[in-house]
C-alpha positions in Angstrom: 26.3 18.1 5.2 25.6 14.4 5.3 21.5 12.7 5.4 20.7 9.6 4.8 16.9 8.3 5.6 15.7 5.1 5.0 11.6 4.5 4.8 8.9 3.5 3.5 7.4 6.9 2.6 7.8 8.6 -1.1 9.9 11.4 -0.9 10.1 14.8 -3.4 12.8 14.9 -5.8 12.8 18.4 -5.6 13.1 19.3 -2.4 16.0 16.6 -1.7 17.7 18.8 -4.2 17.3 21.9 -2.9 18.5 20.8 0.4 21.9 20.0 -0.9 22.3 24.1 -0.9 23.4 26.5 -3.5 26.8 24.7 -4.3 28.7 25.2 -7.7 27.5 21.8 -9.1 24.5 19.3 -7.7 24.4 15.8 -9.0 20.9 13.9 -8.5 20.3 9.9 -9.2 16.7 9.1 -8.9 16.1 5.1 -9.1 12.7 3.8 -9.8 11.1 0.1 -9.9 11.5 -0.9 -13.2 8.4 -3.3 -14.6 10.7 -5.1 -17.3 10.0 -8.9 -17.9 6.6 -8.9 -16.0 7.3 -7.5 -12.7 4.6 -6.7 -10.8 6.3 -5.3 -7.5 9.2 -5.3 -5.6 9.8 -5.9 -1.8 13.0 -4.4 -0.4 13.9 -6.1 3.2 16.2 -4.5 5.4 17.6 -3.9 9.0 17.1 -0.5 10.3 19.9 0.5 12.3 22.7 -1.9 10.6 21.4 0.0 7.0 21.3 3.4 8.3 24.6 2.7 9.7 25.6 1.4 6.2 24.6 4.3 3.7 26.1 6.9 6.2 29.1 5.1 5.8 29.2 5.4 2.2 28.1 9.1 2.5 31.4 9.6 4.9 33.7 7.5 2.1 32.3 10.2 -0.4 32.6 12.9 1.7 36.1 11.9 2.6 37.3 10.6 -1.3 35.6 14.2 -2.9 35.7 17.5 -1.7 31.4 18.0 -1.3 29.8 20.6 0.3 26.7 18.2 0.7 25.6 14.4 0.2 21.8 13.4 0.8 20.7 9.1 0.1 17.0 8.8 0.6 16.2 5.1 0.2 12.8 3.7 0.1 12.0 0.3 2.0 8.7 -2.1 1.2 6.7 -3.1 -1.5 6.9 -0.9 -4.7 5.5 -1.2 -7.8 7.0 -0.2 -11.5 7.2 3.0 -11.8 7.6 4.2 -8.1 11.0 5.9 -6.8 13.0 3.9 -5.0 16.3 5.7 -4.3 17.4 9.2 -4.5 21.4 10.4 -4.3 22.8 13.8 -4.6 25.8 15.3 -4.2 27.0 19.4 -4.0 30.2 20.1 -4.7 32.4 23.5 -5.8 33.1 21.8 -9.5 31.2 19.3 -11.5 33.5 16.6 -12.0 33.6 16.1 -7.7 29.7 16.2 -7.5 29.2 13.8 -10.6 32.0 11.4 -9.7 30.8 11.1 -5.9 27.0 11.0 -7.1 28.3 7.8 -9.3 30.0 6.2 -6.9 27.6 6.3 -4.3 24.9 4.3 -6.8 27.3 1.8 -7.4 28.0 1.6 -4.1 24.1 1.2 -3.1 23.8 -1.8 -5.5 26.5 -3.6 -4.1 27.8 -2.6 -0.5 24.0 -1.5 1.2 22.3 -4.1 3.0 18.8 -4.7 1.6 17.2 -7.7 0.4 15.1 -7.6 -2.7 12.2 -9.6 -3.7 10.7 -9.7 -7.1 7.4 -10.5 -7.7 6.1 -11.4 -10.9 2.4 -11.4 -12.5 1.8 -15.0 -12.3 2.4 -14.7 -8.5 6.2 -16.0 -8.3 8.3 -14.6 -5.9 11.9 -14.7 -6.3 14.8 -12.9 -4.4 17.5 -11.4 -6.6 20.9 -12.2 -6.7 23.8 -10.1 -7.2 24.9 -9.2 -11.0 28.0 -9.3 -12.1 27.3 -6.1 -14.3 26.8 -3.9 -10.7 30.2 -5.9 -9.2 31.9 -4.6 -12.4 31.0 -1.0 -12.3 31.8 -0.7 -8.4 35.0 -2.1 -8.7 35.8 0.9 -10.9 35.9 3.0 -8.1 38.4 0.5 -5.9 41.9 2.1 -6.9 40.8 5.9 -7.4 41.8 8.5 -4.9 
């Protein structure tokens, strides 16, 4: 019911999808690198086993807050550039509003609560880590006092 993998490898939309099953309702996120304000590429640092650890925990919050028949988090590691995926979620559920709710929570969850260390490179050469937005605090703390 519950896989997460964390890599460096691309992985195929598609097929993530169809191995969350034939449920009532499947929600999908797919991130990608975004090449806004001159990014050329973006590095995401990470600890193996302390972030698998850490997305299977947010599967198993899901699992446990939303009745889901199925939760898959594939989450790319390395240097990306614009335009490449860089995280997939999807939930199965019975009824829609448990797949989409889960499927949102678990991106806002990633931005905020997974352990990985992001470095933006820019055209001129810069490198600068990024910080934590307030925006992403905002929208996960939506999720704090729901059931």
């Amino acid at each position: 019911m519950i896989h997460v993998r964390v890599g460096e490898t691309d992985f195929d939309p598609g097929a993530e999808m169809a191995a969350l099953g034939s449920a009532g309702a499947i929600a999908t996120f797919i991130g990608q690198v975004r090449g806004d304000d001159g990014l050329v590429a973006l590095t995401l640092e990470h600890y193996p086993a302390m972030t698998q650890a850490a997305l299977r925990a947010l599967a198993e919050e899901a699992a446990a807050r939303w009745p889901l028949s199925g939760v898959r988090i594939v989450h790319r590691v390395g240097r990306l550039v614009p335009g490449e995926r860089i995280v997939f979620v999807g939930t199965a559920a019975e009824h829609r509003a448990a797949a989409l709710d889960a499927c949102a929570f678990l991106i806002d969850a990633l931005k905020t609560r997974a352990p990985f260390w992001k470095v933006e490179e820019s055209a001129g050469g810069d490198r600068s880590w990024v910080e934590a937005r307030d925006a992403d605090d905002a929208a996960a703390a939506r999720w704090t006092n729901l059931s």
